[in-house]
N, C-alpha and C positions, 0 to 999 in steps of 0.2 A: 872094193869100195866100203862093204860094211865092217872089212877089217880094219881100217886106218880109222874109221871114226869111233872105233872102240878105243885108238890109245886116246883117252880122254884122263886127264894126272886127277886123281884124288881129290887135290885142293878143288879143280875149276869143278867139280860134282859137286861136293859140298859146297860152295859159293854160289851157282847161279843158280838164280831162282822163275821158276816159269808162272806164269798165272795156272790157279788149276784145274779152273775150264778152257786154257786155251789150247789147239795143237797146233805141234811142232810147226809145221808147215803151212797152215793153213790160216785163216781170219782169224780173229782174235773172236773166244767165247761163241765159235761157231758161227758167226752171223756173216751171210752171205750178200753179196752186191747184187742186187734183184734190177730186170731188166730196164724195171721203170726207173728207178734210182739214180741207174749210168745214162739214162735219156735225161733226167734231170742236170744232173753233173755238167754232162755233154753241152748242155741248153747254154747254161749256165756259162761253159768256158765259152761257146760262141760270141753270146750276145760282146761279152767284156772283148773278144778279138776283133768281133764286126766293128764297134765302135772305135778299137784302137787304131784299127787298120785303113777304117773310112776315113776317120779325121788325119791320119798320113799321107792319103792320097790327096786330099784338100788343102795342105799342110802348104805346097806351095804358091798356088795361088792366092791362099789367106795373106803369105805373108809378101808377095808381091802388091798385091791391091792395097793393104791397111797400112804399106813404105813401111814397114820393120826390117833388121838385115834377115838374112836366111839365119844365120849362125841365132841367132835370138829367137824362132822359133825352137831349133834343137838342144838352146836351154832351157827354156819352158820345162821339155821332159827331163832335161838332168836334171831337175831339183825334183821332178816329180820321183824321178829314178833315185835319188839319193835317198827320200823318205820313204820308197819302196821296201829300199835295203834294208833300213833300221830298223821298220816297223813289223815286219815280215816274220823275224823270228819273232816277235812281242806276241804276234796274233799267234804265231802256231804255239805256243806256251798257253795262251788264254783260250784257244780251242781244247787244250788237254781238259782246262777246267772248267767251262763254258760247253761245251758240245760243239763238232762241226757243222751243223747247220746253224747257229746263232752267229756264227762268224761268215758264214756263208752270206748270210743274208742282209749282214753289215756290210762286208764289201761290195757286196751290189747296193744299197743303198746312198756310199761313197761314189761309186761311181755315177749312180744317176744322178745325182746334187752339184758335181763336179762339172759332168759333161753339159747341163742347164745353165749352171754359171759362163761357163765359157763359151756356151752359143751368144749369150746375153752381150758378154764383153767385143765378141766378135763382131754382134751385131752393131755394136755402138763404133767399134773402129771401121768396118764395113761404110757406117755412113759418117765418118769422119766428124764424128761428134767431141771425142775428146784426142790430145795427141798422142802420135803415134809411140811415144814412151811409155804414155800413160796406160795405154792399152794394154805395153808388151808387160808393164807389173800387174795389173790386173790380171792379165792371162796366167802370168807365172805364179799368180797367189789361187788360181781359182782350180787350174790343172794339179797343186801341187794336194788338192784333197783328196785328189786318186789314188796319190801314194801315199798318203796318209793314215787313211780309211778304207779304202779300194783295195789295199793291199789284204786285205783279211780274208778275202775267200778262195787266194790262192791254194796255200800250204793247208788251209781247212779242207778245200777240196783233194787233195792228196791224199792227206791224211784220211779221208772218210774212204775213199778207195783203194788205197794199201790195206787196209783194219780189213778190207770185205772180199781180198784177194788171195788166192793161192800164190807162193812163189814162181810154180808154173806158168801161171797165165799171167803173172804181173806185169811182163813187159808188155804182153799183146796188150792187155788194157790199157796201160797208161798210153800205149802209142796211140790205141784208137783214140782213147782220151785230149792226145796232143794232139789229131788230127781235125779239132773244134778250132786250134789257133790255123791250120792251114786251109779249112772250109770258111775260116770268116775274113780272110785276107781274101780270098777268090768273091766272095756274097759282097764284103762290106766296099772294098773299093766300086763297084759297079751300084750296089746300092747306094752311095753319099749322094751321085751327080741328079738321083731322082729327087731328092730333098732339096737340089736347088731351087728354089722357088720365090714367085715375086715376093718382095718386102725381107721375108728373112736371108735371102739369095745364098753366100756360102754359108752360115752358121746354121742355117736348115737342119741340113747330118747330121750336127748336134742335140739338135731338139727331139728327131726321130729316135738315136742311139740315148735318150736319156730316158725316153716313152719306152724302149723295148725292155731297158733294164728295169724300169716300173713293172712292168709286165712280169718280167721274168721271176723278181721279187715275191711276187704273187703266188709263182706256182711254185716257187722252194717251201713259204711257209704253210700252201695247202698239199702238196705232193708229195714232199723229202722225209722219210724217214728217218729218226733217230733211236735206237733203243735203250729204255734205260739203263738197261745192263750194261751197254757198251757206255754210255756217261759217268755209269761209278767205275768203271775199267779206267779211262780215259784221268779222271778225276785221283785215283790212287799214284797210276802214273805220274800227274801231274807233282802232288805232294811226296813224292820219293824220290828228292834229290835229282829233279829235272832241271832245274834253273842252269845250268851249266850246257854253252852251246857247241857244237858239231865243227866249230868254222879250225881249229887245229889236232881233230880227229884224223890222224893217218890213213883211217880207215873211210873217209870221206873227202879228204883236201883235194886229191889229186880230181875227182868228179869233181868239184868246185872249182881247182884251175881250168879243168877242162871248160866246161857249164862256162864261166866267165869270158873265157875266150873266143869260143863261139859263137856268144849270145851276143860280142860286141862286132864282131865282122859280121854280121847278121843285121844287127840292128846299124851296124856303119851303109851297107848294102844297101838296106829300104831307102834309107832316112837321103840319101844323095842319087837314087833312083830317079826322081821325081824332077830335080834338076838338072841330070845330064840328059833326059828325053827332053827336055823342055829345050837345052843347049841342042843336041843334036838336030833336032826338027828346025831349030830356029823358028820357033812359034810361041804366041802371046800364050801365057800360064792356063788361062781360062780354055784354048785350043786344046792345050796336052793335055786334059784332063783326063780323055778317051784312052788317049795313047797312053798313059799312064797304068789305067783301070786294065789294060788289055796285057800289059806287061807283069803284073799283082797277081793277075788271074794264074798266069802263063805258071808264073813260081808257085800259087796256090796247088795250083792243079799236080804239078809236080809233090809237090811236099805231100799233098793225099795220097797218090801213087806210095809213096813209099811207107808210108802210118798205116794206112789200109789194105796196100796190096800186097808190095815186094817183102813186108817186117813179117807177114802173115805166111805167103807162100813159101818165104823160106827158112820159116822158123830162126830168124834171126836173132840171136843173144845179144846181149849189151855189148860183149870185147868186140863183135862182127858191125855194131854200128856204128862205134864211137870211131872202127878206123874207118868203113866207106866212109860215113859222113864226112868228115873232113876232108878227106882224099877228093872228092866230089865237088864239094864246096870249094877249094882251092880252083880245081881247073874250072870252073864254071866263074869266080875271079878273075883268071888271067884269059877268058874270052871276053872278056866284061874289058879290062887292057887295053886288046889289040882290036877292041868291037869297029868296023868303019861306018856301021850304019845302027839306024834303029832297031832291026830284026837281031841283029848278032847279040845286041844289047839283049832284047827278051831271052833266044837262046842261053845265056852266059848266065841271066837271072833264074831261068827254070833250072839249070843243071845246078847251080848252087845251094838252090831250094832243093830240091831233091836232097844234096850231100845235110842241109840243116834239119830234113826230113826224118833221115836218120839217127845224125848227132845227139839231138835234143831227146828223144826217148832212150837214149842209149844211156848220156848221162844220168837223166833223172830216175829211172830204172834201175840201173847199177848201183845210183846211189843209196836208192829205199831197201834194196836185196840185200847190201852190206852193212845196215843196222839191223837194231833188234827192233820187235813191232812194236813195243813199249816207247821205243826213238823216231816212230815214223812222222808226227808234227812236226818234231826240232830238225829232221832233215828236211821236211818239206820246206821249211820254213827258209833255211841256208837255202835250197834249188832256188827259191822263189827269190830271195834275195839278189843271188849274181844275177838271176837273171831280170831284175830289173836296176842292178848295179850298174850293167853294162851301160846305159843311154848319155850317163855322167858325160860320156865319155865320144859321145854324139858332134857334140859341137866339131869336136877339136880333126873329126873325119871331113865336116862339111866345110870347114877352114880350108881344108886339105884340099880341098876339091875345088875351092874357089883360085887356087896357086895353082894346082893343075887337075885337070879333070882326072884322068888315070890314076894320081896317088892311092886314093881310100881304096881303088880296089887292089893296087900289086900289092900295098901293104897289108889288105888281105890276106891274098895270095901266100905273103909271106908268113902269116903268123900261122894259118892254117896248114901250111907246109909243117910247121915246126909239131904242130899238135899231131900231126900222123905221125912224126917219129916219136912226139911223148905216149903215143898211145900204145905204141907198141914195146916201149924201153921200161917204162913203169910198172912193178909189181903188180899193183891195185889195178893198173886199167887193165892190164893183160889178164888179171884173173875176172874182173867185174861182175859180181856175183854170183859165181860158177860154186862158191865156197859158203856158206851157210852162214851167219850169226852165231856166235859160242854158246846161246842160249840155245836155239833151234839144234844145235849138232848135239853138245850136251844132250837134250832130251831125246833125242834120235837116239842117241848111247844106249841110253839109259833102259829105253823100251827094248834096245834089240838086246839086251842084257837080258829085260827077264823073261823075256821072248824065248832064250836060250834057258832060261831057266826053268820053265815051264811056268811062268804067270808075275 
């Protein structure tokens, strides 16, 4: 091992350049991700999942009661998702220069001004105040400041916990890290149905998820650490020819088709969950809301199992996630198919969840391991992008589903099929950062050279 990272050619010695407090392997400038820190982080991704996940579980009742079609609520979030996309790398470029917790604290601020608007607008369609068109633009204009603004504490959060990560532990972390979006899909769907309440009735959830992200807000700007050192780090990065993004990087694209793929059978999955419990029960929307919450939970719970338990027990690398997940996800699809009842349905949703359990830290893992730490925003920023690129594309599942129930998930099924054999046929996934950064290996070189040399 420490022979082959000796043949290092002349030129790439002399060209790359390391920070020189940083090591090789390790945080950048020595600074470590302190317990409280990742409690924070952690906080932080819940609040933003509870919210997203609550308001999906409510999503179809809203839009049964205020007469909007289905497909019009799930463009709501494609626009939200499209300015997800764009805005995404913007913020992780302006965290380089800015710091990670100002951009932290931005998109929580996005989102709670967002989620308040759009209880507002609810509430006024709720009680049939204005028409139901008029609603569905106002929702689309008030949701779409999540992805606007909202989106900035995504790739900020990455970014602050790659900087404070070993290579080593970097996957367990982000996984546990992911496992804030599969504990707030289990909390938030059972939390919304207690916000229903007289006068605000369903836009409730909204007001509670716009209060917690106030809250939360709170404890980033008195709790979160930022060091200066790591802001003039960040800030050098930034003005060194970083303006140039990761989205046709060989050494990133294929985690991006991946990331994109499965973030869209995923978010195809939830987004027509809600519907076909509704269809199979043959029960008024306001009924299924239970059966909904229990179903959420069911894929929650699963998706922790695997963030927290199985990634942990069995030391699982990114090439070992990116294939179960999908493999998982597929058959938990084609149960979802052939489902005859409501339970098959939940089974089909937990096992799918589980294989997204994996996937999802698999790709955004692999992706931060195969840049250098100096590129850890501008890839957070691409993860964070496909993965709210994907909802675009929301609509066009719940169409699907309205021509025939079973489409959205065989064509699951099918595309998920295909990502196991892209995972295993492609260079880059097959190695998924088993292979170091040319800066990291270079300086591995380098040391064990004078290592050899006696100093």
């Amino acid at each position: 091992m420490a022979g082959e990272r000796l043949r290092v050619s002349p030129t790439r010695l002399n060209t790359v350049q390391m920070p020189d407090n940083a090591t090789p392997t390790g945080p950048v400038a020595g600074i470590k991700l302190e317990p409280r820190s990742f409690a924070i982080l952690f906080s932080v991704s819940i609040v933003v999942a509870i919210g997203n996940t609550g308001l999906m579980a409510v999503l179809p009742a809203i839009a049964r009661e205020v007469r909007i079609a289905d497909w019009m609520i799930s463009a709501v979030f494609g626009l939200s998702a499209l300015l997800w996309a764009i805005m995404s790398p913007i913020w992780a470029r302006e965290s380089d220069k800015r710091g990670r917790k100002p951009l932290i604290m931005l998109g929580l601020a996005g989102f709670m001004v967002s989620m308040t608007l759009c209880a507002c607008v609810v509430s006024v369609g709720l009680h049939h105040l204005l028409p139901p068109m008029v609603v569905f633009v106002l929702f689309l204009l008030c949701r779409a400041l999540f992805g606007l603004i909202g989106s900035a504490s995504n790739p900020a959060t990455q970014a602050y916990l790659a900087e404070r990560t070993t290579r080593a532990d970097r996957t367990q972390q982000m996984a546990a890290l992911a496992g804030a979006f599969g504990l707030g899909t289990v909390v938030g769907p059972f939390l919304a149905p207690l916000f229903i309440l007289p006068g605000v009735t369903l836009a409730g959830p909204m007001f509670a998820f716009a209060i917690f992200a106030g809250l939360m807000l709170a404890v980033v700007w008195k709790g979160l650490p930022e060091e200066e050192s790591q802001r003039r780090e960040n800030r050098r990065f930034a003005g060194a020819g970083q303006d140039k993004g990761l989205w046709r990087d060989p050494r990133v694209l294929p985690f991006l088709i991946y990331g994109f793929a499965v973030a869209c059978c995923q978010t195809a999955q939830g987004y027509t969950l809600g519907f076909m419990i509704i269809d199979k029960l043959g029960v008024k929307p306001m009924d299924a809301l239970g059966f909904t919450a229990v179903a959420m939970g069911a894929g929650a719970m699963a998706g922790l199992l695997a963030q927290w338990g199985l990634i942990r027990m069995f030391s699982m690398g990114p090439k070992q996630l990116l294939r179960w997940g999908v493999g998982l996800a597929a058959l938990g699809n084609l149960i979802t198919v052939f489902s005859p009842d409501y339970w098959t349905v939940v089974a089909g949703y937990a096992i799918s969840s589980l294989g997204y359990g994996f996937a999802r830290p698999g790709f955004t893992a692999g992706a931060s391991l195969t840049v250098r730490m100096d590129e850890q925003a501008r890839a957070a920023g691409a993860i964070a992008a496909v993965n709210g690129l994907n909802v675009i594309l929301a609509p066009v599942f719940v169409m699907l589903y309205g021509v025939f129930h079973e489409a959205p998930f065989a064509l699951n099924a099918l595309i998920l099929g295909a990502l196991l054999v892209y995972a295993f046929r492609n260079a880059v996934l097959r190695d998924a950062g088993e292979t170091p950064p040319d800066d990291e290996e270079t300086a591995m070189a380098l040391m064990e050279r004078q290592d050899e040399g006696g100093g």
